[in-house]
N, C-alpha and C positions, 0 to 999 in steps of 0.2 A: 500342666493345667491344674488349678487348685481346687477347681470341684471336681475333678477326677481322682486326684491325691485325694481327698476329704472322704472318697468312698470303695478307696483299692481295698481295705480290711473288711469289707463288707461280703458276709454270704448269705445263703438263706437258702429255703426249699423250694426246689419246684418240679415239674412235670412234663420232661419231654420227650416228643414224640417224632422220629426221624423220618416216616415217612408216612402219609396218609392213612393206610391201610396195616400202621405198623403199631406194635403194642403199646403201650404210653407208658413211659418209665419214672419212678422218681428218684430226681436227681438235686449237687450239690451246687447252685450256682453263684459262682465270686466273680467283681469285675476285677480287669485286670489294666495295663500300660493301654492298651488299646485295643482290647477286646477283653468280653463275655467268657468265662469256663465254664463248661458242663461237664462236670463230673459223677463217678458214682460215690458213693458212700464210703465205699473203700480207699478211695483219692483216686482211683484212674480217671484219668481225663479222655472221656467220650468225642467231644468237639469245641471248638472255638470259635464264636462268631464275632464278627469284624463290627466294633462301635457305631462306627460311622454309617454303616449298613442299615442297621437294625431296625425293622419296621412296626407299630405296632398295632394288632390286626383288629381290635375295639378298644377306642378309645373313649374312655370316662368310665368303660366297666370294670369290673373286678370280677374271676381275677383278671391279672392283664396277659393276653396274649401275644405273645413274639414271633417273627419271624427273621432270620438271619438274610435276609434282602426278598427284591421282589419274586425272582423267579424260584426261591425254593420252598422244597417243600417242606424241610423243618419248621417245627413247632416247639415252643417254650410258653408255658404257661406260670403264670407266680401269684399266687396270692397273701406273698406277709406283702404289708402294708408302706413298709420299712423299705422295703428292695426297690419293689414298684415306683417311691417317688425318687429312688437315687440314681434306678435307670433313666428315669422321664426326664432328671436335670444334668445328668452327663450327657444323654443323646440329646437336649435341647440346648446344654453348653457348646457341644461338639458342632450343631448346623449353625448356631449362631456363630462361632467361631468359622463357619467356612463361606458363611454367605456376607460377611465382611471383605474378603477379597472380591466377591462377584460384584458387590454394589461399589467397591473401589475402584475395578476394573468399570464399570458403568460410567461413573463419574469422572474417570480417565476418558472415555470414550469420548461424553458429552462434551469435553473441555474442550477435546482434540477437534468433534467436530464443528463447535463453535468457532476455535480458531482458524480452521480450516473456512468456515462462514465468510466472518469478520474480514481475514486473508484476501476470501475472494471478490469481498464487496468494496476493499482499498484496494486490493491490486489491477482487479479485471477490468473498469472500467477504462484507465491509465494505458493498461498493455492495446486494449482495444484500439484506442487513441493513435498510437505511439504507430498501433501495426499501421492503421488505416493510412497516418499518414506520408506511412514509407511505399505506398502504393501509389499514390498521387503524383503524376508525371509533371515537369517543368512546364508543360505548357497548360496544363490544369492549374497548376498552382500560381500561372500571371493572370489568367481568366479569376482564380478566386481574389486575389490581390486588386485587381482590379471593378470587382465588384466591391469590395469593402473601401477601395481610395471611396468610388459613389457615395457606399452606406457613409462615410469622413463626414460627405455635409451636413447630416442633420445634424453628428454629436460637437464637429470641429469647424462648421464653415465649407464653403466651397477652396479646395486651393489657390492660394494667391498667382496672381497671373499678370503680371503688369508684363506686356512684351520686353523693356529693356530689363527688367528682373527676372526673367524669364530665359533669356540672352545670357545674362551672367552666370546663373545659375548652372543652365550648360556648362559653360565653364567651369567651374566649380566641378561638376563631375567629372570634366576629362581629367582635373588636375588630381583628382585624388583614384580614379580608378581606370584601369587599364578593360577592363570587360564594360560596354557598352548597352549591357543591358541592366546596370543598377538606374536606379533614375529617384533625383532626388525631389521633395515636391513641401513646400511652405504653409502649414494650415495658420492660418490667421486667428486661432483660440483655440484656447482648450488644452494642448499637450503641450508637457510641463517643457522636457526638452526635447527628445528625439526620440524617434520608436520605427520599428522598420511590419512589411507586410511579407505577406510568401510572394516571391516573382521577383524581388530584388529590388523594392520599393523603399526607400529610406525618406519616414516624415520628420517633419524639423519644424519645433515652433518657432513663430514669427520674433518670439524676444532674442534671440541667437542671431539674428540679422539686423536687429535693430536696436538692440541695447547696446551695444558691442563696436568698439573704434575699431578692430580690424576681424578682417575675416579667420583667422586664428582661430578665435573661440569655435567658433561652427563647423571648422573643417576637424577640430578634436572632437567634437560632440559626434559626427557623423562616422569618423574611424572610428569610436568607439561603441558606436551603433554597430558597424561592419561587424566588431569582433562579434558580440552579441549574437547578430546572424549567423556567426558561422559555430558559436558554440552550442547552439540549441535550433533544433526545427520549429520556423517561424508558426508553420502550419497547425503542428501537434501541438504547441504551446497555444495557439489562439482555438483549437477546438476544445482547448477544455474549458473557454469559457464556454462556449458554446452547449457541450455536455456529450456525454454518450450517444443520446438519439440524432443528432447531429453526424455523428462520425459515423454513424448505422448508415443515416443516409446517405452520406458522401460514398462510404463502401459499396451500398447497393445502385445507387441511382447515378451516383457520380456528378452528383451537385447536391450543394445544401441549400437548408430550409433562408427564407426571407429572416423567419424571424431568430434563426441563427446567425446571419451573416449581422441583424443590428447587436444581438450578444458581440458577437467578434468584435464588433465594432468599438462599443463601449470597451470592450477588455484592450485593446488599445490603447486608448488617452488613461485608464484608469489604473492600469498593470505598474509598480513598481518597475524601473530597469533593473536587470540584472548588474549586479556589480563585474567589472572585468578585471584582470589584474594586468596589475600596471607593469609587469615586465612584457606582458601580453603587448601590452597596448605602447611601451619605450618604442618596439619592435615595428610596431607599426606606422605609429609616428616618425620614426627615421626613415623608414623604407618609400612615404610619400612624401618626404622633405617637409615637413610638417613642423614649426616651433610647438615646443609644448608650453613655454610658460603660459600667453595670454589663457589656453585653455584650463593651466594649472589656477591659478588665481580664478577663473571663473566658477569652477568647482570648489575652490577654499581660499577666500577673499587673503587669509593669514598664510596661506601657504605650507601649515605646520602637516598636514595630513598628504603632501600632493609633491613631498619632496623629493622622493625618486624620479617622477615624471620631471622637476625642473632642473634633477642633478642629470639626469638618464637622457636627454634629447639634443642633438646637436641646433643649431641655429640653422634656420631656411636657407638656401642659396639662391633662390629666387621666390620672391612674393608668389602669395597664393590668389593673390588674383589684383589686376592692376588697379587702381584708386577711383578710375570710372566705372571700371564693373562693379568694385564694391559698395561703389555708391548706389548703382541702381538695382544691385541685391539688398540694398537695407531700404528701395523704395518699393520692393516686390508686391507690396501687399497692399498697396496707395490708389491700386487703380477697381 
């Protein structure tokens, strides 16, 4: 320490006294590595008291009184003038030097507990979310589906329903899925291409049925929908549009708010798709006899980004749906 070095040669006289009722001696006092000598005059060294300790018992008067910590009874007394300020700024080097770790450790603390904050203001909301909606049984989760196809009309229209588009459309699900409870449904505005609900609801805009020479395009859009559903929960991804208080109430009440279900709603038609990957999706496309080109070219007119899918897919072995039905799947939405 260099104010400690600056005043190790230093001594001077003073007056101490080891116990209350005890005679007051004078004595030689030098500071040392880290601590106070009290000696006598002859050089025996009487006691040693510890720096860091040292307390001083009036302070601003002269002379200055010592004491070697709180609970003792030792007394040192000094009046050169000389000692006095070289005690006062080793023992005020010495706490500054020790309360630099305590306000470090502080400032460690605060950071920690901030991040810890922060942490729990991104993560907790999310996990809430995530648990709530690993609670939520199948058959809650067609009731909430089916409240939001409802909330559909106001942001997308009523679903298209023309009975012969309606007829084909069937079709169209048996042809692509073996579980009888997906159900595919046509909104007439609003969604860009395809977006699915909790309950096994797959929406599909009306331009995929009607821009489109064969049913190809639509039946890629809606396996790729599937994968979608089954890589993320439909639920917990639509309650975070919805928010925290939302999935409070679903946890406790077991239904959500109205004006939740028109969030979810919006977060639907509004929501970016997830991208799928396309070995994901070769896989899938082969497995329901599926061509991939039409749907490759409708997601990249150049085909330069969508080349696996046109190299990866074998050719259909039977049409995905005959020339009647597809006709009156692309008039689904006419009536």
């Amino acid at each position: 320490m260099t104010v400690l070095a600056k005043y190790q040669r230093l001594e001077a006289e003073g007056v101490w006294r080891a116990q209350p009722d005890a005679q007051r001696r004078d004595v030689i006092v030098s500071i040392g590595d880290a601590t106070i000598t009290i000696g006598a005059a002859n050089g025996t060294a009487l006691t040693h008291w510890s720096l860091p300790a040292i307390e001083r018992l009036n302070p601003g008067e002269r002379p200055a009184l010592y004491q070697p910590g709180e609970d003792s009874s030792e007394t040192l007394e000094i009046a050169e003038a000389e000692m006095i300020d070289a005690v006062e700024e080793v023992l005020k080097s010495i706490r500054r030097g020790h309360q630099r770790p305590g306000r470090f450790v502080n400032l460690v603390t605060l950071g920690v507990g901030i991040a810890i904050l922060v942490a729990a203001v991104i993560w907790l909301p999310g996990a809430i979310i995530r648990y709530t909606a690993s609670l939520v049984p199948d058959v809650a989760r067609v009731t909430i589906g089916a409240q939001l196809l409802t909330e559909m009309d106001r942001v997308a229209g009523m679903p298209c329903a023309a009975p012969s588009g309606l007829r084909a459309l069937d079709k169209l699900e048996a042809r692509l899925f073996d579980d009888p409870s997906n159900q595919l449904v046509v909104l007439p505005s609003a969604l860009k291409d395809t977006a699915h609900l909790p309950g096994g609801t797959i929406l599909i805009a009306h331009t995929l049925v009607e821009d489109f020479e064969t049913p190809d395009v639509v039946a890629g859009y809606v396996l790729a929908e599937d994968l979608r559903r089954e890589k993320e929960d439909p639920l917990a991804r639509l309650l975070e549009f919805a928010g925290l208080r939302a999935a409070l109430v679903l946890l406790s009440q077991g239904k959500l708010p109205e004006a939740s279900l028109k969030r979810m709603a919006e977060g639907v038609i509004s929501k970016d798709p997830v991208q799928v990957m396309d070995t994901d999706l070769i896989a899938r496309l082969n497995a329901a006899a599926v061509p991939a080109e039409a749907y490759a070219f409708a997601r990249d007119f150049s085909g330069e980004t969508t080349t696996d899918l046109l190299q990866g897919t074998a050719p259909a072995s039977a049409p995905i749906l005959e020339d009647g039905d597809w006709i009156a799947l692309q008039r689904i939405c006419e009536e």
